[in-house]
C-alpha positions as CSV (number, residue, x, y, z in Angstrom):
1,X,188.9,206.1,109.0
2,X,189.3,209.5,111.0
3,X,192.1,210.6,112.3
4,X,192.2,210.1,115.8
5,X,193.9,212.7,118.1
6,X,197.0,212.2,119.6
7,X,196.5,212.5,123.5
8,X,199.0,212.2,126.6
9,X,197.5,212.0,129.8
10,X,199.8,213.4,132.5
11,X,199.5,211.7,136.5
12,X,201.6,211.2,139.6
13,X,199.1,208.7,141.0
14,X,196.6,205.6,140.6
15,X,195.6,206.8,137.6
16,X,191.4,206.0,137.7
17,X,191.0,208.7,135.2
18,X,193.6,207.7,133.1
19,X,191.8,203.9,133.0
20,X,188.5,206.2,132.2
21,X,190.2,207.4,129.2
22,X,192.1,204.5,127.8
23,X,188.8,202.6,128.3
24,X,186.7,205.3,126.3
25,X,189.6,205.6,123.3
26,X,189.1,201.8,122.5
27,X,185.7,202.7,120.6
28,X,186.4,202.4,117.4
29,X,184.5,205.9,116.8
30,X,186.3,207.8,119.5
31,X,188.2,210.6,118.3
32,X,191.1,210.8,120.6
33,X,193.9,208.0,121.4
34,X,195.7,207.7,124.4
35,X,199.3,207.7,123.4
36,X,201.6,208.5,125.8
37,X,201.4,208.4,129.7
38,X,203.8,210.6,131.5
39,X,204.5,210.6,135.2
40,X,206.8,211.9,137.5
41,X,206.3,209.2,140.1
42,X,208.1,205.8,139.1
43,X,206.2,203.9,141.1
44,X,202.8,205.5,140.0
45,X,199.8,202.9,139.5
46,X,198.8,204.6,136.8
47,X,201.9,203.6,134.3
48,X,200.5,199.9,135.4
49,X,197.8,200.6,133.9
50,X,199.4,202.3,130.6
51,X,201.7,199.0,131.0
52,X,198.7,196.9,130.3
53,X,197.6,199.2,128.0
54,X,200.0,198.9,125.9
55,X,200.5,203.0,125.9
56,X,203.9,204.4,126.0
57,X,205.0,205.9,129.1
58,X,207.9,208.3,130.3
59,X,209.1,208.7,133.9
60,X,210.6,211.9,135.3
61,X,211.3,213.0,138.5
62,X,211.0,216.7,139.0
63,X,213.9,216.0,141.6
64,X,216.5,215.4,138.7
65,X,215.9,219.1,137.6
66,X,217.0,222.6,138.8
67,X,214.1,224.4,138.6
68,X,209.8,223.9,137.7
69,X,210.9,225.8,134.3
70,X,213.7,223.1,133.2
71,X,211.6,220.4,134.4
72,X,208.4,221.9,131.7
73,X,210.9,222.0,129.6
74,X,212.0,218.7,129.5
75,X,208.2,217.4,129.6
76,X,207.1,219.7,127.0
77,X,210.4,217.8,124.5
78,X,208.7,214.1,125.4
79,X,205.7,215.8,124.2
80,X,206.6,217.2,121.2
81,X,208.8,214.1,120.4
82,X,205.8,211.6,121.1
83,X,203.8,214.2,118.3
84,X,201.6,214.9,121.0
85,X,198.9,217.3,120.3
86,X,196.2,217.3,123.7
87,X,197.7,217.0,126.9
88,X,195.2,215.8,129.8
89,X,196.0,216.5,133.2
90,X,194.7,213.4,135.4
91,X,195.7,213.6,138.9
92,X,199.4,215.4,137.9
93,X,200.2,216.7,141.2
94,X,202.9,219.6,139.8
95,X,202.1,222.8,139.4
96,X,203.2,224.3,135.8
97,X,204.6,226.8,135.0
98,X,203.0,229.6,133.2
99,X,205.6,229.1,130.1
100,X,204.6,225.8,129.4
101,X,200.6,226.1,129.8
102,X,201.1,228.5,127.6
103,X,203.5,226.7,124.9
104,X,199.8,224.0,125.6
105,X,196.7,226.7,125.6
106,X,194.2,225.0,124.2
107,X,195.1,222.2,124.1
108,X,195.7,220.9,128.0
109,X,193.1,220.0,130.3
110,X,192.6,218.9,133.4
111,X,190.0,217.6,135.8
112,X,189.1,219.1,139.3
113,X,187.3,217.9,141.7
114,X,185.0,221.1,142.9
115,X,182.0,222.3,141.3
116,X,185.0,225.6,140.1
117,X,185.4,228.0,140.8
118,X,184.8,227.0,143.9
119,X,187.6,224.9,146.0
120,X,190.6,225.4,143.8
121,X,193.5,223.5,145.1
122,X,193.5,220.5,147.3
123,X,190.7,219.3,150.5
124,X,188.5,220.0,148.1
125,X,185.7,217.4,149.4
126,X,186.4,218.4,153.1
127,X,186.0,222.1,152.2
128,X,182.6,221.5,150.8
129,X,181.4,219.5,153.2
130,X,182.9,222.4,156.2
131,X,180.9,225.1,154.2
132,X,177.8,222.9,154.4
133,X,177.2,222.9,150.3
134,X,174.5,220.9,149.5
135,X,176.3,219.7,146.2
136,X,179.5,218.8,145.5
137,X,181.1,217.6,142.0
138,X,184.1,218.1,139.2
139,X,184.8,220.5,136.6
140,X,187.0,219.6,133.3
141,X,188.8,223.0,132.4
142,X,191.4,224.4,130.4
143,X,194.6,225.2,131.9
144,X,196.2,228.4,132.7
145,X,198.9,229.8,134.4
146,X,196.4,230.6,137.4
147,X,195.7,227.3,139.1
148,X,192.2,225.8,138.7
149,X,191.6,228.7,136.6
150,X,191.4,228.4,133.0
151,X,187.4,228.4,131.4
152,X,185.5,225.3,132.4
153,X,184.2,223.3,129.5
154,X,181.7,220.9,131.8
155,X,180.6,220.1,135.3
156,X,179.0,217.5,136.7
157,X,177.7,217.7,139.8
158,X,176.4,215.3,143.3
159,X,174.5,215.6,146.5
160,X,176.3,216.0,149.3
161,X,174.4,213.6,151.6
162,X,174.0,213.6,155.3
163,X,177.0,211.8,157.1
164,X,179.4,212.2,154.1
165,X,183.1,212.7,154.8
166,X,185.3,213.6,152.7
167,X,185.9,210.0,151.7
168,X,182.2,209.7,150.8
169,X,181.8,211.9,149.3
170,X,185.2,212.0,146.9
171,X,184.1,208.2,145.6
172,X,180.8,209.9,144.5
173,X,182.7,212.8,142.3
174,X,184.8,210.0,141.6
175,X,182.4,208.0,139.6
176,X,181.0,211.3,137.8
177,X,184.8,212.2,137.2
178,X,185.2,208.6,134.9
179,X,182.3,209.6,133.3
180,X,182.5,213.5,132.5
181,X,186.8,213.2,131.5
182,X,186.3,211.0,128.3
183,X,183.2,213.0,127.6
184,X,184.9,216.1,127.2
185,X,187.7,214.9,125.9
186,X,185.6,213.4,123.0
187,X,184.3,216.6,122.5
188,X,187.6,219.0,122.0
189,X,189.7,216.0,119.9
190,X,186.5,216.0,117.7
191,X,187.0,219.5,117.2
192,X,190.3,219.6,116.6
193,X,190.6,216.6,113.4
């Protein structure tokens, strides 16, 4: 059997991507495995779902460190101690530092819900409905220092429909989000065995 690649998937939150992923790695044929959740939110949903999983998780508050650098830090030792070797950012509401993305080039992603490079950031639903786009969607990219930044590997996109809100409209890019993430990630772990 392949090696499978060994993936941490980083949140803050609910952690629907995160389920996306776990629920793509159990193919036998797919070439990444989910093996260690990491939030910095104790009560995140998401480690629920690594819980249930049966995935390793870590919880630390960026509170209990002095600085963003000394809190990368100390993620960057879980990951390296977990042998870690494709980080993916799911709904990790930090911004990192441009030390540890990077200690991780190439090998971090993370998912964004604009059609980049449009809408970095956050509102991203609201903005495209405010500047009356006529799609909307997500974008898996590599991360960079710069936020939202780093080369985007794939999009994929939705109508914005008369009526949406930003509500709407987010559960739409939502759906395409669950199915673009394990994609992609399929795709660069297959590379890299």
């Amino acid at each position: 059997m392949t090696r499978k690649i060994r993936t941490a998937v980083l949140i803050s939150g609910s952690g629907s991507n995160l389920q996306a992923l776990i629920d793509a790695a159990q193919a036998a044929d797919y070439p990444a495995e989910i093996a260690l959740v990491f939030s910095n939110v104790e009560d995140a949903y998401g480690l629920w779902r690594a819980r249930e999983a049966g995935i390793a998780s870590v919880v630390m508050s960026h509170r209990d460190y002095p600085s963003r650098e000394a809190f990368d830090q100390a993620i960057d030792d879980v990951l390296r101690d977990h042998d870690i070797e494709l980080v993916c950012l799911a709904g990790f509401m930090r911004i990192l530092s441009a030390e540890f993305t990077q200690k991780w080039a190439g090998n971090m992603l993370n998912i964004h819900p604009s059609l980049l490079p449009k809408y970095k950031g956050l509102q991203t639903h609201q903005r495209a409905i405010e500047s009356g786009d006529a799609e909307a969607g997500c974008s898996v990219h590599w991360v960079t220092p710069e936020l939202d930044s780093g080369d985007v590997i794939a999009q994929a996109r939705v109508p914005v429909l008369p009526g949406d809100d930003a509500e709407t409209l987010a559960a739409r890019v939502l759906k395409e989000e669950h199915r673009l993430y394990p994609k992609v990630l399929a795709e660069v772990a297959a590379k890299l065995r």
